[in-house]
C-alpha positions as CSV (number, residue, x, y, z in Angstrom):
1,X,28.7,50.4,-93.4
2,X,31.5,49.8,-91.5
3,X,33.4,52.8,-93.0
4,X,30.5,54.8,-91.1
5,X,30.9,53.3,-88.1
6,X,34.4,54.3,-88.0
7,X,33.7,57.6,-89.4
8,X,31.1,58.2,-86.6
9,X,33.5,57.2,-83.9
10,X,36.0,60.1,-85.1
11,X,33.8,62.1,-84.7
12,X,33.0,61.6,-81.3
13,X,36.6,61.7,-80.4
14,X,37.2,64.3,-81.9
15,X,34.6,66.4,-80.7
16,X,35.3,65.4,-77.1
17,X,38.9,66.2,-77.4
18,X,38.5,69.4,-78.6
19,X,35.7,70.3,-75.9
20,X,36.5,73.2,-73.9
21,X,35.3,74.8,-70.5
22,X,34.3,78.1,-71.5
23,X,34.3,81.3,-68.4
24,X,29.8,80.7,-68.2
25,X,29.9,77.4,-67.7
26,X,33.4,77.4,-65.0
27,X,31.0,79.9,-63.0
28,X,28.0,77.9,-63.4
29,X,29.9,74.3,-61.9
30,X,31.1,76.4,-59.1
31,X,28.1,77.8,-58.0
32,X,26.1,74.7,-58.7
33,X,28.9,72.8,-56.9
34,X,28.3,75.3,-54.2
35,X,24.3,74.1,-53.9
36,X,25.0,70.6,-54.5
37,X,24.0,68.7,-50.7
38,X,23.9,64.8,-51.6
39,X,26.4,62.8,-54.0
40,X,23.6,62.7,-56.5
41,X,23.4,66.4,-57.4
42,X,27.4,66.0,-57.2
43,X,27.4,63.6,-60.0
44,X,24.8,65.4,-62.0
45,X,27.3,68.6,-61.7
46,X,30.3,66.2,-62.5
47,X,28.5,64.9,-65.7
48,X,27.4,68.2,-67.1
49,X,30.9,70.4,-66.2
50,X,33.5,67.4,-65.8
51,X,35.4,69.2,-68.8
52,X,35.8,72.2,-66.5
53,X,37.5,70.0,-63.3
54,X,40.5,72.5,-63.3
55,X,41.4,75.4,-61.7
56,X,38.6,77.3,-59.3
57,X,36.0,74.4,-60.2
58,X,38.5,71.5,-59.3
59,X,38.7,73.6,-55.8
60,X,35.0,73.4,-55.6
61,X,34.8,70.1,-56.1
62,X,37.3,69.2,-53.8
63,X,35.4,71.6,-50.8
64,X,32.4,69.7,-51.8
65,X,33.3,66.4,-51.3
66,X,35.6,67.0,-48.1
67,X,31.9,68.8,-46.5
68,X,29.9,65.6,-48.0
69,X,32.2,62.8,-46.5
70,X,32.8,65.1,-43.2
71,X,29.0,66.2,-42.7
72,X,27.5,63.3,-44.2
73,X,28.9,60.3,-43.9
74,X,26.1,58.7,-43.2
75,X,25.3,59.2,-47.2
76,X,28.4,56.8,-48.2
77,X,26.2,54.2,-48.7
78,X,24.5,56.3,-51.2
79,X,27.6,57.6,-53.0
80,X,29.3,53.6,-52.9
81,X,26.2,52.9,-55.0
82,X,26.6,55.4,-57.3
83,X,31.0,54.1,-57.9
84,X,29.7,50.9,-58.4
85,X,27.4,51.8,-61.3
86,X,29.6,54.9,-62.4
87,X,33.5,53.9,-62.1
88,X,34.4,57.2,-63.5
89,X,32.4,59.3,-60.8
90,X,34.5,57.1,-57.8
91,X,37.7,58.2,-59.4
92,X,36.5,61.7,-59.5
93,X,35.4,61.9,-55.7
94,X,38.3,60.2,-54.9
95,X,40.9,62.5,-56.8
96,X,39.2,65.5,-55.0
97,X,40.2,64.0,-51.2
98,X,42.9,66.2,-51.4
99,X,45.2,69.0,-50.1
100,X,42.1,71.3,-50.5
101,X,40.7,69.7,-47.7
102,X,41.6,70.7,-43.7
103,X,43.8,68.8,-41.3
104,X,40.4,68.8,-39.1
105,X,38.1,66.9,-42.4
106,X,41.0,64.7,-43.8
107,X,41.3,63.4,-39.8
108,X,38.0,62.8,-39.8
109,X,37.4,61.0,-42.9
110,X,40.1,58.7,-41.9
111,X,38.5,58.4,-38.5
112,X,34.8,57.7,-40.4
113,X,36.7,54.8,-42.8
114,X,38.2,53.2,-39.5
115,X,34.9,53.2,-37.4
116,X,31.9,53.8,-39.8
117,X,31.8,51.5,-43.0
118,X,29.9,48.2,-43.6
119,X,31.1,46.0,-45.4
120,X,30.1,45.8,-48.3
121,X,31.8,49.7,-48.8
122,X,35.2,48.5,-47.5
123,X,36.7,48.6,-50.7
124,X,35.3,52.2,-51.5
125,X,36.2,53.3,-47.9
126,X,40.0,51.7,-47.8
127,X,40.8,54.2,-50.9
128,X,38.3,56.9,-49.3
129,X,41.2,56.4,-46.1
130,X,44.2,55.9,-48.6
131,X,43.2,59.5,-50.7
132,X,42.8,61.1,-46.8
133,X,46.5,60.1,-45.7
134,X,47.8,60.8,-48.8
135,X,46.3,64.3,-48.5
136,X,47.5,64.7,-44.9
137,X,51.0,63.9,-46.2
138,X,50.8,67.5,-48.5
């Protein structure tokens, strides 16, 4: 029994490592990525076509969450939610705050984080600020 278990386990591994974004589903995360308007659909997009974050896709990404936290910050409650319950969807939003974005969104993101966050999204917010500068730096 416990010779399957370990058997089953390869097999997961291996199948994930050997996963590959193939040209359909790179042009299907872009445009979805394109429609996606709260952090929700954004998550959806980065569970289904995480395996294609590279390239044209990752520059998607990155346009979509510099227009969320720009045009929408008033939805950071929602996405703070969301990287508390999914740790590995914070560390995606937070890898795309990057030299993608414009001077004008990465000052205003830092401006939001200074001015605009309870709480109980500090922590979120403080590396929301930390990814901004960093990106402002490049």
């Amino acid at each position: 029994m416990r010779w399957l278990a370990i058997a089953a386990l390869l097999c997961i591994i291996a199948k994930s490592a050997f996963a590959e974004c193939y040209p359909e589903s790179a042009a299907a995360a872009e445009n979805a990525t394109r429609d996606a308007k709260t952090w929700q659909a954004l998550y959806a997009i980065h569970q289904r076509f995480g395996i294609c974050d590279d390239g044209a896709v990752a520059k998607a990404f990155s346009v979509r969450v510099g227009e969320l936290l720009t045009a929408q910050w008033s939805s950071v409650p929602d996405l703070a939610k969301m990287a508390r319950r999914h740790p590995k969807f914070r560390t995606f939003v937070l890898r795309h705050i990057d030299s993608s974005l414009t001077a004008a969104q990465v000052q205003t993101i830092i401006h939001s984080t200074e001015g605009s966050c309870a709480v109980r999204q500090r922590s979120l917010c403080d590396a929301i600020a930390a990814r901004a500068r960093k990106a402002a730096a490049h």
